[in-house]
C-alpha positions as CSV (number, residue, x, y, z in Angstrom):
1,X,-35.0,3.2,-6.4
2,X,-32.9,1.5,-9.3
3,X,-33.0,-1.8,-10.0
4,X,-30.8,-4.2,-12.1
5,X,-31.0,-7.5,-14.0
6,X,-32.0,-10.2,-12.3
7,X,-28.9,-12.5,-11.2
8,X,-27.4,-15.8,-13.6
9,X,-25.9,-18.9,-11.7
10,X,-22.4,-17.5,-10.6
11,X,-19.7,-20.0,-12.0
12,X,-18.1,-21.9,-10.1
13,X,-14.6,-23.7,-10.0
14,X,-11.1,-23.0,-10.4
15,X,-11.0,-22.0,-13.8
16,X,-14.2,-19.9,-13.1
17,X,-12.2,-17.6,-11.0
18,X,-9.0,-17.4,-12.9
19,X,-10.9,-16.2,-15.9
20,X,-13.6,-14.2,-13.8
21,X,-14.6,-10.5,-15.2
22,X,-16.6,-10.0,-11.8
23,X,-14.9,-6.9,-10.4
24,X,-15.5,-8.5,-6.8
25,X,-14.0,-11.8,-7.6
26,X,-11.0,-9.9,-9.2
27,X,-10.3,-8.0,-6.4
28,X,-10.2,-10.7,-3.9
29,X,-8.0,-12.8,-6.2
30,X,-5.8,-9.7,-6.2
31,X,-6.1,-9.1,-2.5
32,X,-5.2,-12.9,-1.8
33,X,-2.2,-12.6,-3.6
34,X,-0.6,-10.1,-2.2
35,X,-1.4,-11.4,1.2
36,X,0.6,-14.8,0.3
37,X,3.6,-12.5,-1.1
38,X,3.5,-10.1,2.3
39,X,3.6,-13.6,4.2
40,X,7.1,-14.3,1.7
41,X,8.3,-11.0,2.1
42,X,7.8,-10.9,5.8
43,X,10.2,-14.4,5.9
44,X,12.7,-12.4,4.0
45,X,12.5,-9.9,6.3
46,X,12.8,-12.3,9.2
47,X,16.0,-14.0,8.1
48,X,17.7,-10.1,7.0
49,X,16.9,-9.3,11.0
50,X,17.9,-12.5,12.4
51,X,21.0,-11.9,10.5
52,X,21.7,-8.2,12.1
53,X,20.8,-9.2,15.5
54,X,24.1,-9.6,16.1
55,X,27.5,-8.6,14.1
56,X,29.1,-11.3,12.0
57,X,27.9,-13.7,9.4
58,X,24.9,-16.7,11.3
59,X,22.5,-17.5,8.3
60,X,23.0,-16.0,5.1
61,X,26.3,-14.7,3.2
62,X,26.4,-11.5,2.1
63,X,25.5,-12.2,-1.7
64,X,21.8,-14.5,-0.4
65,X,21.4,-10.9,2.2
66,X,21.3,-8.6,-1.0
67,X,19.1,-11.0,-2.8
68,X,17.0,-10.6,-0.1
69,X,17.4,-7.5,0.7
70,X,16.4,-6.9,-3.0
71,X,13.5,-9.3,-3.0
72,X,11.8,-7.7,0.3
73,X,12.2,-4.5,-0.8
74,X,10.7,-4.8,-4.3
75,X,8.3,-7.4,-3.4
76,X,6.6,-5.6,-0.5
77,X,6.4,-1.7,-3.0
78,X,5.7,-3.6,-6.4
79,X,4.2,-7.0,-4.9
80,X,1.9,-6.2,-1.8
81,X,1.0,-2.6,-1.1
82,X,0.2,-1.3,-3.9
83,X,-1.7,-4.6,-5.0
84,X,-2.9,-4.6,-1.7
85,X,-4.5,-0.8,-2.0
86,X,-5.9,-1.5,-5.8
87,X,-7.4,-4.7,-4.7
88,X,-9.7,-2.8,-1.9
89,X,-10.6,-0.1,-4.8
90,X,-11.4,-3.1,-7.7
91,X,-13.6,-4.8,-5.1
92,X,-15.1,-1.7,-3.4
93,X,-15.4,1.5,-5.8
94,X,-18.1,-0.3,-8.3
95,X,-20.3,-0.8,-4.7
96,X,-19.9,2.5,-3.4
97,X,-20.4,4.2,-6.6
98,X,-23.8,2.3,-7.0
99,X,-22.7,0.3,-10.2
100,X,-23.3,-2.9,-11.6
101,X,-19.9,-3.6,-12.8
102,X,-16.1,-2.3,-12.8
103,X,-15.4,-0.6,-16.0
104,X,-13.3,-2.5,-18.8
105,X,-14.1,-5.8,-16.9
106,X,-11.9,-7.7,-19.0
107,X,-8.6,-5.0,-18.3
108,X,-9.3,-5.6,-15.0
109,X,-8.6,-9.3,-15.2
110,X,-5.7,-8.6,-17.6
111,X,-4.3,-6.4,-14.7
112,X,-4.6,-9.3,-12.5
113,X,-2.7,-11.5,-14.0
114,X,0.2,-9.2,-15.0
115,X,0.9,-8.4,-12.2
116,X,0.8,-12.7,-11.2
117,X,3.4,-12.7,-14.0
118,X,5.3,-10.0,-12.9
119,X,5.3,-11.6,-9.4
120,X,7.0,-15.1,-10.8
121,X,9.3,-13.5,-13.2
122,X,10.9,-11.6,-10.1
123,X,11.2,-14.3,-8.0
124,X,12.1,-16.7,-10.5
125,X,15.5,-14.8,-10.3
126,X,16.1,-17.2,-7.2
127,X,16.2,-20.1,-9.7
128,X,19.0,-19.3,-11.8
129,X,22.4,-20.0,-12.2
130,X,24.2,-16.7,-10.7
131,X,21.0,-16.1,-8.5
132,X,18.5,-13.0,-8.2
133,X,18.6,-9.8,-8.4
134,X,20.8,-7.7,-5.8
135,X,20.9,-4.1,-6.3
136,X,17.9,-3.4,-4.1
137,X,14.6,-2.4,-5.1
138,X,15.4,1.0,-6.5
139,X,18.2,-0.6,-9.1
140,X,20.2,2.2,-9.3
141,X,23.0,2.1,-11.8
142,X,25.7,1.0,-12.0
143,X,24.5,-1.4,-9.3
144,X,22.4,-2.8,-11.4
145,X,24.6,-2.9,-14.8
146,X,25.8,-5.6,-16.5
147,X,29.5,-5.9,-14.7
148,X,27.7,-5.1,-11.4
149,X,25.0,-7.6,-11.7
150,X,25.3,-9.9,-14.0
151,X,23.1,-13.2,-15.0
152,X,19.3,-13.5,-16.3
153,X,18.2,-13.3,-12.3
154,X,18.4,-9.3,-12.8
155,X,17.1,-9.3,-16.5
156,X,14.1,-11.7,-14.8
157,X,13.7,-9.1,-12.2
158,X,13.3,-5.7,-14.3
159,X,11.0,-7.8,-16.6
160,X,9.0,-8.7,-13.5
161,X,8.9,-5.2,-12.2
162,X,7.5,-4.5,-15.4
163,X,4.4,-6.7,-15.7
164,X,3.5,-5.8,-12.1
165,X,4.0,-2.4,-12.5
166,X,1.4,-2.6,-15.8
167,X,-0.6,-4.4,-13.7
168,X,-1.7,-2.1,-11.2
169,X,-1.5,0.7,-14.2
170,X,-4.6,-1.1,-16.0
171,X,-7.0,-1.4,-12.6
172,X,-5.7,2.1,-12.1
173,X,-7.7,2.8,-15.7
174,X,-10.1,0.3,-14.5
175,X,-10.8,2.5,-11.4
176,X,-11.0,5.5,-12.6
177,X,-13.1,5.0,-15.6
178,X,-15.8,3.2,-13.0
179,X,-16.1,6.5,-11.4
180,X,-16.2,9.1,-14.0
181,X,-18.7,6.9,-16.2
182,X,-20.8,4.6,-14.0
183,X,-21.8,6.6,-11.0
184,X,-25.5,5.8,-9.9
185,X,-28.6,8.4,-10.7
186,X,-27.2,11.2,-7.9
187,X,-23.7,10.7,-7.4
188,X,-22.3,13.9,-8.1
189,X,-18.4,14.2,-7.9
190,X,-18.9,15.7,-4.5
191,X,-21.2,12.8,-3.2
192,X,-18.5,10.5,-4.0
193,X,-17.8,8.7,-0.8
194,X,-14.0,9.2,1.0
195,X,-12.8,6.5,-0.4
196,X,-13.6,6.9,-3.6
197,X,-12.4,10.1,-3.9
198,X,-8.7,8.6,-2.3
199,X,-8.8,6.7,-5.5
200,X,-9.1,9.5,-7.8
201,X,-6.2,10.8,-6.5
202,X,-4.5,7.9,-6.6
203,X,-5.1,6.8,-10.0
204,X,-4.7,10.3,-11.6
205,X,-0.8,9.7,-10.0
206,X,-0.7,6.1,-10.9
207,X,-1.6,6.7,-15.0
208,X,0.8,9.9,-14.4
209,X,4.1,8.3,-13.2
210,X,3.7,4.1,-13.8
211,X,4.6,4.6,-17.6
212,X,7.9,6.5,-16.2
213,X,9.2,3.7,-14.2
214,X,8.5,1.0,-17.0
215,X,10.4,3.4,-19.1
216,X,13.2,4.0,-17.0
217,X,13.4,0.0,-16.7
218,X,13.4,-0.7,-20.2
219,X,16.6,1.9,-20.8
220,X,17.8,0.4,-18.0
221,X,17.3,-3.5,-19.4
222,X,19.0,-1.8,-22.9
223,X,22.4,-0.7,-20.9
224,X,22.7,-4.2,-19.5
225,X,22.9,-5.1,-23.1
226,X,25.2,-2.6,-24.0
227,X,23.4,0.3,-25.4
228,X,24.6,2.6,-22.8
229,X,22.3,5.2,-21.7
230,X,23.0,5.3,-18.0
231,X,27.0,5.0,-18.8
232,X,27.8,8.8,-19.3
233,X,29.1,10.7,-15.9
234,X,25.7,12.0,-15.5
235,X,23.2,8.9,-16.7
236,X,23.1,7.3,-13.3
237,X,21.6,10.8,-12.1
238,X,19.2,10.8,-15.1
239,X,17.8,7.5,-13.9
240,X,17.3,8.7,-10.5
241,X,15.2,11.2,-12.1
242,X,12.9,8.7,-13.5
243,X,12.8,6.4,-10.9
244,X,12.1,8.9,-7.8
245,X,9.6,10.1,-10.1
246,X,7.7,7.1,-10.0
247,X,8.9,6.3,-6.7
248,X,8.0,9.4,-4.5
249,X,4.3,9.6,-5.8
250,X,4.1,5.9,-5.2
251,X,4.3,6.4,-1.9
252,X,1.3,8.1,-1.6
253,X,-0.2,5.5,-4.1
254,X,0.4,3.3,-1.0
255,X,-1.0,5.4,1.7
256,X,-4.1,7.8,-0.3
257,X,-6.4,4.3,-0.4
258,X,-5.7,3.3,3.2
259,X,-6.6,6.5,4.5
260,X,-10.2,6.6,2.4
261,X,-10.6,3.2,4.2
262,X,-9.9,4.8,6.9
263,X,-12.6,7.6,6.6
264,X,-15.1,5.2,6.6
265,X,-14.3,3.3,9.3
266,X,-13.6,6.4,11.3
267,X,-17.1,7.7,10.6
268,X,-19.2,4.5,10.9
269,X,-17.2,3.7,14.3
270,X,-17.7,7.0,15.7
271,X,-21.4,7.0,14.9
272,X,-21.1,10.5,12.7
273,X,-20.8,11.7,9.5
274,X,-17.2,12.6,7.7
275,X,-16.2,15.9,9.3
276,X,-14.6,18.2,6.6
277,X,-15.7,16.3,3.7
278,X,-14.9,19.9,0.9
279,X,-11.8,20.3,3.0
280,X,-10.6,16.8,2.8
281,X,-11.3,17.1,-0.9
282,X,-9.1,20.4,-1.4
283,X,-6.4,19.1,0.8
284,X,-6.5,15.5,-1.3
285,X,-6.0,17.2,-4.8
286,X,-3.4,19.7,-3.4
287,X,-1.4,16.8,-1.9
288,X,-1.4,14.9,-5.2
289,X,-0.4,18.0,-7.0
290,X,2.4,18.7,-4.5
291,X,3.7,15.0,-4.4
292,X,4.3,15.0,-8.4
293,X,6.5,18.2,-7.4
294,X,8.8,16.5,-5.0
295,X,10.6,13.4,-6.6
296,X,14.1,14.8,-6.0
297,X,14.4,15.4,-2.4
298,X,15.9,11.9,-2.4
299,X,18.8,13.2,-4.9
300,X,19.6,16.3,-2.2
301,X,22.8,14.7,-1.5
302,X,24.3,14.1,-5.6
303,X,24.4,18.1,-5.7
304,X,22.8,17.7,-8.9
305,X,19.3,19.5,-8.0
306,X,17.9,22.4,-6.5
307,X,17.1,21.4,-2.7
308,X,15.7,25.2,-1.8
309,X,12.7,23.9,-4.7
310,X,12.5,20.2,-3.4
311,X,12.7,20.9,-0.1
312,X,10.2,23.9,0.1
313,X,7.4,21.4,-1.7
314,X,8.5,18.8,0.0
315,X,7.3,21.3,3.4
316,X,4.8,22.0,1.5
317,X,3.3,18.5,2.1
318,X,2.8,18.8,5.4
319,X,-0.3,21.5,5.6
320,X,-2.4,19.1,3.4
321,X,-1.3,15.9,5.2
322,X,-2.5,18.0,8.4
323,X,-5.7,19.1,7.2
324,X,-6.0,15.5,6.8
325,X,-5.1,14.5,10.3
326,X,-7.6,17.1,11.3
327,X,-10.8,16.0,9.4
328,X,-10.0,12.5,11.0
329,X,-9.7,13.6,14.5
330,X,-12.6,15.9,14.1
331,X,-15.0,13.1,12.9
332,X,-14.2,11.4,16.4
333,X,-14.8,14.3,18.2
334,X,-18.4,14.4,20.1
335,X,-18.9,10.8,18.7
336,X,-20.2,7.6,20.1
337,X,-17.0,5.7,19.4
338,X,-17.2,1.7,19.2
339,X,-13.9,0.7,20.1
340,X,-14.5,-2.7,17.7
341,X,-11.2,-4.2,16.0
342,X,-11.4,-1.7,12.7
343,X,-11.7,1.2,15.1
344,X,-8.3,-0.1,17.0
345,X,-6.4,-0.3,13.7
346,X,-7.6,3.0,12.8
347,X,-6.2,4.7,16.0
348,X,-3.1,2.8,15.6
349,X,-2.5,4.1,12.0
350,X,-3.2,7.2,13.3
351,X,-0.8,7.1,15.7
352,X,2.0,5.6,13.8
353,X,1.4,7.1,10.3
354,X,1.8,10.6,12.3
355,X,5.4,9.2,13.4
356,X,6.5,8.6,10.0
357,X,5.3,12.0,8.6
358,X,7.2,13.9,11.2
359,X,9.8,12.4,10.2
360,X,9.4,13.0,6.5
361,X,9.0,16.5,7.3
362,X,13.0,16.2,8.9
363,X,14.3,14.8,5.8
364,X,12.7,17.4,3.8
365,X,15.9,19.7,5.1
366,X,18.9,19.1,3.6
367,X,21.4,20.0,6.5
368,X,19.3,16.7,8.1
369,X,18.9,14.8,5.1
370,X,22.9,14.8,4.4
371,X,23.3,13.7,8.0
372,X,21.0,10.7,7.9
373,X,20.8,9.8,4.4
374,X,21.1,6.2,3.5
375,X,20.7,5.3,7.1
376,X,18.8,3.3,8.9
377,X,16.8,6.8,10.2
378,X,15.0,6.4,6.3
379,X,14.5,2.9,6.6
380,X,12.9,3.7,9.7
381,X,10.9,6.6,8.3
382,X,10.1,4.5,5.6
383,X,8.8,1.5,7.5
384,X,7.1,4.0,9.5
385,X,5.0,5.1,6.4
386,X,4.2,2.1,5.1
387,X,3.7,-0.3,7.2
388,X,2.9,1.2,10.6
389,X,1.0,3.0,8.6
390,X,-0.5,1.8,5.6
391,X,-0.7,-1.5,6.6
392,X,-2.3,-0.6,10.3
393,X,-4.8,0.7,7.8
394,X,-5.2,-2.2,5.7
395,X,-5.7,-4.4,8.2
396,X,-8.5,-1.9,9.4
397,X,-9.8,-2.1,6.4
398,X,-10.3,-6.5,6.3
399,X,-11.8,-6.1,9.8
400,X,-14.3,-3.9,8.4
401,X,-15.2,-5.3,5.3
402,X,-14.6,-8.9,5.4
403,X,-18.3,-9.0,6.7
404,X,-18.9,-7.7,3.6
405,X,-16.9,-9.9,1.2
406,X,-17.8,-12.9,2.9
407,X,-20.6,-12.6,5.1
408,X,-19.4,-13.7,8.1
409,X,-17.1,-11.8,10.9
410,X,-13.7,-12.3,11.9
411,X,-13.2,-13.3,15.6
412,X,-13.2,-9.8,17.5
413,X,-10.9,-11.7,20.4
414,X,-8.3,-13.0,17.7
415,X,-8.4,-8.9,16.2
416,X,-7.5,-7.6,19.2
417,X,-5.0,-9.4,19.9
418,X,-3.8,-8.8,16.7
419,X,-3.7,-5.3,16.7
420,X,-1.4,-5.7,20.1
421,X,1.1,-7.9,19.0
422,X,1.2,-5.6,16.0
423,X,1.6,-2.7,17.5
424,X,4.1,-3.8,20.1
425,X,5.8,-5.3,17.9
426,X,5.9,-2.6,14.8
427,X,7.5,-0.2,17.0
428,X,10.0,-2.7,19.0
429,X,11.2,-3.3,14.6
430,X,10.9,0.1,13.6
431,X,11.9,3.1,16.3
432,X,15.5,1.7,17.2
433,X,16.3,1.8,13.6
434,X,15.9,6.0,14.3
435,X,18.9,5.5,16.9
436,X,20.8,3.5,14.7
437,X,20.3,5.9,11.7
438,X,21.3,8.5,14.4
439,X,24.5,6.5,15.6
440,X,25.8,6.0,12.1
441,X,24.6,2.5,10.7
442,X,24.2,2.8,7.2
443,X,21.1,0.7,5.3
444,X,21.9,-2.1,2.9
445,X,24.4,-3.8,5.1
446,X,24.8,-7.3,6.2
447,X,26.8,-7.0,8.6
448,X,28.8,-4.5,11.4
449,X,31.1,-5.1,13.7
450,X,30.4,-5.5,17.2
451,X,32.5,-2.4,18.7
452,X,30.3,-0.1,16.0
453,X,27.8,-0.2,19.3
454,X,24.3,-1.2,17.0
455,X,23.9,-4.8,18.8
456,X,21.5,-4.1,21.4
457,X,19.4,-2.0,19.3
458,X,19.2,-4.4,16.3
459,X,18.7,-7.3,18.7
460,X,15.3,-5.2,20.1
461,X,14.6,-4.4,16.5
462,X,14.7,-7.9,15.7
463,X,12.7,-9.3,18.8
464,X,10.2,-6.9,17.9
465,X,10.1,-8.4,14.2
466,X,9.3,-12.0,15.8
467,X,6.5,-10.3,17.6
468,X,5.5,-8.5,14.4
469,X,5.0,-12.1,12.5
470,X,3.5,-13.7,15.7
471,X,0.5,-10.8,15.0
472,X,0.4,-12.0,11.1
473,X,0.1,-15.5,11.9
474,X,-2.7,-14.7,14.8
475,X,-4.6,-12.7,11.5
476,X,-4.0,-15.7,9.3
477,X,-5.8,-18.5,12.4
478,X,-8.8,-15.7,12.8
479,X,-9.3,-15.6,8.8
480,X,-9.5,-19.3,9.0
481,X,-11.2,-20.0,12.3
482,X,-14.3,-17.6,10.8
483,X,-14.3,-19.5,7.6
484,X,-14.9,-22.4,8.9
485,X,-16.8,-21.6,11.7
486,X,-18.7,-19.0,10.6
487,X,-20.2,-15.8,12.5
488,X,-22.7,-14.6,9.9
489,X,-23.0,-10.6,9.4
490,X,-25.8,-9.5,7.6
491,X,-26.0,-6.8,5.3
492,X,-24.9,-4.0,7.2
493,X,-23.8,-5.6,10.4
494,X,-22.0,-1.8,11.7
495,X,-24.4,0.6,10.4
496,X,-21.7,1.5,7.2
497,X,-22.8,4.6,5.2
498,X,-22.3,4.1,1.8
499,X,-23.9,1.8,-0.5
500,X,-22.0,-1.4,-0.3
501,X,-23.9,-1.7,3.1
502,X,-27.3,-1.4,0.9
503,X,-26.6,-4.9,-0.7
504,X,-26.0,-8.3,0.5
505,X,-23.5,-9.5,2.2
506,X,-21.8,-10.8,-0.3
507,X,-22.7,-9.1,-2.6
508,X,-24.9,-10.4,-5.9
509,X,-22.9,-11.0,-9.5
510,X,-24.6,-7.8,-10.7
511,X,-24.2,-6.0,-6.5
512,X,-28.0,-4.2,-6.0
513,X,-31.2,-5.1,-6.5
514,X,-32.3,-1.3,-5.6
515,X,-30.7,1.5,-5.0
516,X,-31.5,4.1,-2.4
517,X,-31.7,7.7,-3.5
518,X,-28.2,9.7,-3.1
519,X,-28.5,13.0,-1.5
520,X,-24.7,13.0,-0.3
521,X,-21.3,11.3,-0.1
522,X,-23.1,9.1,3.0
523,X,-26.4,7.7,1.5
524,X,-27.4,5.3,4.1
525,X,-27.0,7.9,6.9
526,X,-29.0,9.9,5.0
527,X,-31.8,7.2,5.4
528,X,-31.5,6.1,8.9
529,X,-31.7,10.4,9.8
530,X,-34.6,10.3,7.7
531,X,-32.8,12.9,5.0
532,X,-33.4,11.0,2.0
């Protein structure tokens, strides 16, 4: 067994926690931050669908839709998800690697609060004289230039995406240098557990392709002042480059962290050990390989790259992403599956996420991709990914471990109905935009007219994004109903099987006491089958 230092008084207060080095603290300052923004972004959202439900202009003019449309977009890729998936690894890898303490404590709180910077100078675009930014979140020039978009609200914004975008890059080091360097007595690389070794993937891409987009940004902050780099008849191209190479492996910064979290709960809800770990391993490292080879399957349409390349990797993808799919189904085979709140979300993710890879794999072609290219069938595909996905598996992930975090259980009634309004309601939003894309409705519109024929289908899509915030705010009640009438957990109310379950509940300043030996990547079943 290995023990640690015996515990100081843990500060208290509000300046306490906004100058806290705990990794534990940090990562639920993070987490909590990104769930307030994904609450703001969700009300943008609501107002861009209440405004398509039917053609013609009812709340917003076309200039507020763009900022908007802008804000949601950028807010929910550089504001929530990723945030969202780095605060689960800040909180979590340190515990399930057996260590005391996140390395670089201090760059961990400095991550923290540039991406809280970040955050206000994008937003703060809303305050100025000629309004925020309203290019959408991929600022492609000359959208985004000077003449196109002028005023200090865009200037605000690409400073913003900056700091947040740094952010995330320092707990990315943060992360990463926690498991190479302070792995307990035992942990060998292969005994890392699933989610930990999502995060090495994930953080190899972030420190790969987050310096790219700040650069990209900062040329692109220098045209607006005249400089001209993305002015030539083939600059705007160049900046697609950089951008879609940040912006295609960020997707799978997004999804990599949510589907660790959802190994674990897979395996602890199906009462059996990871199925596949060495495959799931392989297939991880060959995805993030192949995703770094793919950035310009979203430029198959300039006729400016090679789409037999791009859209054989881009294939490629798929046989990884399966292998996947396959050790997640195979850990639930033969097992004694709890069908508890986590469990649901898991299933749902699995479900979903499966929709918008399929789909991924169409657009890979590029006789499909020039037929439904800046459509609503991407924004659909999109949506699909991320937040029928990745966020099914977030949520997952809070019903799991908020025992953990705060010692008490969320209201298994309250989850379920959760996952039901969210899953109604995810795919009432997000499958008719495939018919629209398929009918001809561009994205990035704020209006149509009503003999285009997209009325009933956006008026569905829009229901179902009323049902979609009705789920949000039933998560928000159950988060404070359990506060304040608290459930208590327990150390290891589900039977977990890595070592965050072999501490308290929550955790101590310095997380273990002891230390059980570590014979694999799931330490505590090792114990309870008598292996260790």
């Amino acid at each position: 067994m290995t023990t640690v230092a015996s515990e100081r008084p843990v500060p208290r207060g509000l300046l306490a926690w906004a100058a806290a080095t705990d990794h534990k603290r940090v990562g639920v300052l993070t987490g909590a931050t990104a769930l307030v923004l994904l609450l703001v972004n969700g009300a943008f959202a609501l107002v861009m669908r209440s405004e398509l439900a039917w053609p013609g202009t009812q709340i917003v003019g076309l200039k507020t839709y763009n900022e908007l449309f802008t804000a949601h977009g950028s807010g929910m890729i550089y504001l929530v998800v990723t945030p969202l998936a780095f605060a689960l690894a800040v909180y979590f890898v340190p515990l399930q690697v057996g260590a005391a303490e996140i390395a670089g404590p201090r760059f961990a709180l400095l991550g923290f609060w540039l991406y809280v910077c970040g955050a206000v100078a994008m937003y703060s675009g809303f305050l100025t004289q000629e309004g925020a930014a309203r290019f959408g979140w991929t600022a492609f020039p000359p959208l985004s230039d000077s003449t196109n978009s002028p005023g200090l609200g865009s200037d605000l914004w690409l400073l913003g995406v900056c700091l947040a975008v740094g952010g995330m890059f320092v707990l990315s080091g943060c992360v990463l240098a926690t498991i190479v360097r302070l792995r307990a007595p035992g942990m060998t690389m292969l005994r890392l557990p699933v989610f930990c070794w999502t995060m090495v993937v994930t953080t190899l891409m972030t420190l790969t392709t987050f310096p790219v987009l700040i650069v990209a940004l900062t040329l692109l902050e220098l045209d607006r002042r005249g400089v001209g780099v993305f002015t030539s008849s083939g600059g705007p191209a160049a900046y697609q480059h950089l951008f879609w190479f940040y912006g295609h492996p960020v997707v799978y910064v997004m999804f990599f962290p949510f589907v660790g979290a959802m190994g674990e709960v897979i395996a602890t809800f199906s009462r059996r050990r990871f199925f596949g770990y060495h495959a799931f391993v392989i297939s991880l490292l060959a995805f993030a390989a192949l995703s770094m080879s793919v950035w310009a399957h979203h430029m198959f349409t300039t006729g400016q790259v090679t789409n037999q390349y791009f859209s054989l990797t881009s294939t490629l993808i798929a046989i990884p992403a399966g292998i996947e799919y396959f050790d997640l189904i195979g850990t639930m085979i033969g097992g004694s599956i709890l069908f508890r709140t986590p469990m649901l979300f898991a299933i749902g993710f699995l479900l979903l996420f499966l929709i918008g890879g399929l789909s991924g794999i169409m657009v890979a072609s590029p006789p499909i991709d020039y037929h439904v290219h800046d459509s609503f069938f991407i924004v659909a595909h999109f949506h699909y990914t991320l937040f029928a996905g990745s966020m099914f598996a977030f949520f997952a992930a809070v019903y799991y471990w908020f025992p953990k975090v705060t010692g008490a259980f969320l209201r298994e009634g309250l989850g379920k109905f959760h996952f039901l309004f969210m899953f109604v309601g995810t795919n009432l939003t997000f499958f008719p935009m495939f018919l629209l894309g398929e009918k001809g409705m561009p994205r990035r519109v704020g209006d149509y007219r009503g003999s285009d024929g997209f009325t009933g289908l956006n008026l569905i899509s829009t229901i179902g994004a009323f049902l979609t915030a009705l789920a949000i705010a039933i998560f928000v009640c159950n988060v404070f109903v359990s506060l304040r009438r608290r459930e208590p957990a327990g150390a290891d109310p589900w039977e977990g099987q890595t070592l965050e379950w072999a501490t308290s509940s929550p955790p101590p300043r310095h997380n273990f006491d002891a230390l059980p030996a570590v014979r694999s990547f799931a330490p505590l079943l090792d114990v309870r089958e008598g292996k260790a």
